[in-house]
C-alpha positions as CSV (number, residue, x, y, z in Angstrom):
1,X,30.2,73.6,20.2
2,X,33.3,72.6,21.2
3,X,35.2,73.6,18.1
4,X,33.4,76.8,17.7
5,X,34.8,78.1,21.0
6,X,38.4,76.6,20.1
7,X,37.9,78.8,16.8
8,X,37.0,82.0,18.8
9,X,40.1,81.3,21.1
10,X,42.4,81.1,18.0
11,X,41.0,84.2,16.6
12,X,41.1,86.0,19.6
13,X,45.2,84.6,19.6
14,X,45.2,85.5,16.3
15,X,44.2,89.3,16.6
16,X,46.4,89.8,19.8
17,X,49.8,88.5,17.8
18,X,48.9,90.6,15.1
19,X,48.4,93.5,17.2
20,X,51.8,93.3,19.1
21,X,53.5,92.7,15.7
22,X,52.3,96.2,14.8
23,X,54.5,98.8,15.0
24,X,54.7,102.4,16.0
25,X,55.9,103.2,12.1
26,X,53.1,101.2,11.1
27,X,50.8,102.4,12.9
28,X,51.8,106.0,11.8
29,X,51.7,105.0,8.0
30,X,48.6,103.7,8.2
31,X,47.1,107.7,10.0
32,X,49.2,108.9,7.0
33,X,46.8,106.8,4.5
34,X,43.8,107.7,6.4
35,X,44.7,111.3,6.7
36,X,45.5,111.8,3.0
37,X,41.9,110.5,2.5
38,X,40.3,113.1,4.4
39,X,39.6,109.9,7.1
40,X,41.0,112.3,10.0
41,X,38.9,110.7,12.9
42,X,40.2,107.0,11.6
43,X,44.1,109.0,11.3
44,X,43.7,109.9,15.2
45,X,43.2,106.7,15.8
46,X,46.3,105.2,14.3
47,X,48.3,107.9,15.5
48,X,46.9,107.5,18.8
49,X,47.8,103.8,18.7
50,X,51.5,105.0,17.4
51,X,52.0,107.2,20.6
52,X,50.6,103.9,23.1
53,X,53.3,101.9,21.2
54,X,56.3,104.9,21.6
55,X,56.0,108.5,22.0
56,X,57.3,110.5,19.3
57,X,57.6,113.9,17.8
58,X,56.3,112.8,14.5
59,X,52.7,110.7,15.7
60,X,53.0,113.9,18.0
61,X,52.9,116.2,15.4
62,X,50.3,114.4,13.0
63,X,48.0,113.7,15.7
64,X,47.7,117.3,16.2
65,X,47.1,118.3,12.3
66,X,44.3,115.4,12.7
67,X,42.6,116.8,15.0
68,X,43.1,120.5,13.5
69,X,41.6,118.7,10.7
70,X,38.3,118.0,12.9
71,X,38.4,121.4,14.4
72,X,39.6,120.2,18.0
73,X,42.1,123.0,18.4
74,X,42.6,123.1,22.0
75,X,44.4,119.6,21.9
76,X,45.8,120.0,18.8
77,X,47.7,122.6,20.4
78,X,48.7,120.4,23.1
79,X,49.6,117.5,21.0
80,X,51.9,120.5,19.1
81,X,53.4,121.3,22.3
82,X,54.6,117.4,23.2
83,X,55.7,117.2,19.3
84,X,58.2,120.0,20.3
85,X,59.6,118.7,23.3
86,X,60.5,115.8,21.5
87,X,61.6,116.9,18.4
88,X,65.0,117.9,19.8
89,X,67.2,120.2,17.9
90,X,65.9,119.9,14.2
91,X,65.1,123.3,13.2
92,X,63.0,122.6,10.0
93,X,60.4,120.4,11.8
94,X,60.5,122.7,14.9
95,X,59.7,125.5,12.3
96,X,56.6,123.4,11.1
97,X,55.1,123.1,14.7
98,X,55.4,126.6,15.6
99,X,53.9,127.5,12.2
100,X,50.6,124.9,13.2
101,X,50.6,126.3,16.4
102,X,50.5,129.8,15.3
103,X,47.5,128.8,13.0
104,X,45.6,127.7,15.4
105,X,45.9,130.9,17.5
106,X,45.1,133.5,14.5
107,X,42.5,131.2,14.2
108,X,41.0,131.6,17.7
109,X,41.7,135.4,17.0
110,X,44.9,135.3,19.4
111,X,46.9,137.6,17.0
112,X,49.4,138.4,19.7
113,X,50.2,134.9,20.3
114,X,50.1,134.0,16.7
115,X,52.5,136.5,16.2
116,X,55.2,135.3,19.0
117,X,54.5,131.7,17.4
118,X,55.1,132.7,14.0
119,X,58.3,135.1,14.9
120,X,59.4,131.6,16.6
121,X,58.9,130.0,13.1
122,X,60.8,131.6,11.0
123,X,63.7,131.8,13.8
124,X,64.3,128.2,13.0
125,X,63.8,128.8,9.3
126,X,64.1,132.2,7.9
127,X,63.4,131.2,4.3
128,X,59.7,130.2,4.7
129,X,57.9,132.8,2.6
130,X,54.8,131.3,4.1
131,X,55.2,132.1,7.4
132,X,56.6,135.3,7.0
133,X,53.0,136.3,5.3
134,X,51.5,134.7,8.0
135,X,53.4,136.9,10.5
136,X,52.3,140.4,8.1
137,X,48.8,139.0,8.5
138,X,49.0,138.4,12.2
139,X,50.7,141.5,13.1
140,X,48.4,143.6,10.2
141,X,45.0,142.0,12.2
142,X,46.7,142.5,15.8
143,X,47.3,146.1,14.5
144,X,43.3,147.0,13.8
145,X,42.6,144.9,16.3
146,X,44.6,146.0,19.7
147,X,42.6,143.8,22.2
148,X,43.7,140.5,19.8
149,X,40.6,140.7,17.6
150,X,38.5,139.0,20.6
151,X,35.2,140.5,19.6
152,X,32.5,139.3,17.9
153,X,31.2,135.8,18.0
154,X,29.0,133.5,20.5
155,X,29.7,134.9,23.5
156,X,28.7,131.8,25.3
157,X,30.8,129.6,23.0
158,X,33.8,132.0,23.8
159,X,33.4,131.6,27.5
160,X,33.0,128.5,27.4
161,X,37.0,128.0,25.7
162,X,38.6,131.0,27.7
163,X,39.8,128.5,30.1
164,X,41.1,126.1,27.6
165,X,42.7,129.0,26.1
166,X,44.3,130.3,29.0
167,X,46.0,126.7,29.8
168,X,47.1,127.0,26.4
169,X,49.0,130.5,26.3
170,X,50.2,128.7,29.7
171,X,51.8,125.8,28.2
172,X,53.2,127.9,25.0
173,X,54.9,130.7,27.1
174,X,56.9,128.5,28.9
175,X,57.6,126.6,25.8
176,X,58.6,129.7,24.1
177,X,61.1,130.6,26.9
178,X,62.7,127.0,27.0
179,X,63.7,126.8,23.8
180,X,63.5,130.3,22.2
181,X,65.1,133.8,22.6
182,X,62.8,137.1,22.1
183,X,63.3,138.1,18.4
184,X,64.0,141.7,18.0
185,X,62.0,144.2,16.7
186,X,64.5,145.1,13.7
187,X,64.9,141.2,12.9
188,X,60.9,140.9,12.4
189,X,61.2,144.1,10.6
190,X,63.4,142.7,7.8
191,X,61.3,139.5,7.6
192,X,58.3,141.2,6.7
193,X,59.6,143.8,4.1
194,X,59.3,142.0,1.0
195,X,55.2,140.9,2.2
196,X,54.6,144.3,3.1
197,X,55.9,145.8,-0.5
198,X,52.7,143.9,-2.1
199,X,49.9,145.2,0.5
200,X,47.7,143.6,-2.3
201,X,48.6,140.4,-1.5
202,X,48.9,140.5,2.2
203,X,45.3,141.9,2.2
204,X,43.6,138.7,0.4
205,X,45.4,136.8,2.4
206,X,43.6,138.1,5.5
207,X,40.5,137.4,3.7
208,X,41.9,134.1,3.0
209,X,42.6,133.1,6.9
210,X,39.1,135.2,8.1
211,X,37.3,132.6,5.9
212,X,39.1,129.4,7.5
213,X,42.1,129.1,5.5
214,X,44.9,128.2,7.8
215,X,43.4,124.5,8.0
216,X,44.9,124.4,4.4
217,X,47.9,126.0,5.1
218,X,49.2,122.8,7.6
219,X,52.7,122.5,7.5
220,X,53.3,118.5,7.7
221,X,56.4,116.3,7.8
């Protein structure tokens, strides 16, 4: 009896050591692993272990396209939004949140937020063809639908998040005015003339994000 508890001691010892030996990169390899297997709730959990070991922009960042992944967008959004203050002046990765985050609102039909986050986007990288069509999609559905495309839906359900949603705009606005300047009309303009010379294309797009595509169009790191 005596030896048994000695060996659950030892164990116990054991599991601890290894634990503190684990590291924050480790722990976001392993949600990296997970995630590329589609294991998103077991990826939230390593990331979420990364952040308790040192908060970064990266575990940040992933933990927020995990739990895109399992369709919790509210707190993706906010795990977007700590990615960003951390991520300091790196333009590229910056350009990959705001993309994310701009995702997430054309999918909760917030077209007129989408489209501030996507204008953000492509501020820190001009070149991304995908989030230019993005932003001709955003601004085409914000066009057709002037009150942000709220309609439609559970009405309950949509209650129910307005809150959530409002804390959200909330933490994104002041965000946006930290770190960004209001792009001008004539600069969005030029970034959307060569989607708007294919209408074709912009047009199955839209039928692309109406039917859930933006959880495929992640940007990651």
């Amino acid at each position: 009896m005596m030896n048994r508890y000695i060996l659950t001691i030892i164990l116990a010892a054991s599991y601890v050591a290894a634990q503190a030996q684990t590291s924050d990169r480790d722990y976001i390899r392993l949600g990296n692993a997970a995630y590329r297997q589609n294991a998103y709730n077991k990826a939230e959990v390593y990331y979420t272990k990364a952040l308790e070991k040192k908060p970064s922009a990266e575990a940040y960042f992933n933990l927020g396209n995990a739990l895109t992944m399992q369709r919790q967008d509210s707190t993706a959004f906010q795990r977007y939004t700590q990615s960003l203050e951390l991520v300091g002046n790196n333009n590229l990765k910056k350009a990959k949140i705001y993309h994310n985050m701009g995702n997430l609102q054309y999918a909760s039909r917030n077209y007129q937020d989408a489209v501030e986050l996507y204008k953000a986007s492509l501020r820190c990288n001009p070149s991304d063809n995908e989030t230019r069509y993005n932003l001709a999609m955003a601004q085409h559905m914000l066009k057709n639908n002037p009150n942000n495309g709220g309609g439609g839906g559970n009405n309950n359900q949509d209650n129910q998040q307005q809150d959530e949603k409002k804390q959200d705009q909330q933490e994104q606005q002041q965000q946006q005015k930290k770190n960004q300047q209001d792009m001008s009309q004539e600069a969005a303009d030029q970034l959307l003339n060569s989607a708007q010379q294919d209408e074709k294309n912009v047009q199955r797009k839209v039928k692309e994000k109406q039917s859930g595509q933006p959880r495929r169009l992640q940007k990651d790191w």
